[in-house]
C-alpha positions, 0 to 999 in steps of 0.5 A: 215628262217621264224618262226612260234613259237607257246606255243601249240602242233598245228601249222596252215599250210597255203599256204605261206608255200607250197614249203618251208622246215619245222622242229619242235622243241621241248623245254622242261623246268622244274625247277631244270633240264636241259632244253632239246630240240628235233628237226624234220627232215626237211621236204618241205611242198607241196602246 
């Protein structure tokens, strides 16, 4: 699986991408809580 990590809430899609499946995850850190996470249903990118 690749991954395309990035700290901002835009990712570039390219064409190496088309036809390959696609989920967002969501990290969310703050001091004294719990980390929490949330991840997309998986999509296929279309090229």
């Amino acid at each position: 699986m690749a991954r395309f990590p990035t700290t901002t809430s835009k990712l570039k899609v390219t064409s190496s991408m088309a036809g390959k499946e696609l989920t967002v995850t969501v990290v969310a850190v703050e001091a004294g809580r719990a980390d929490g996470t949330a991840e997309s249903k998986a999509v296929t990118m279309r090229g």
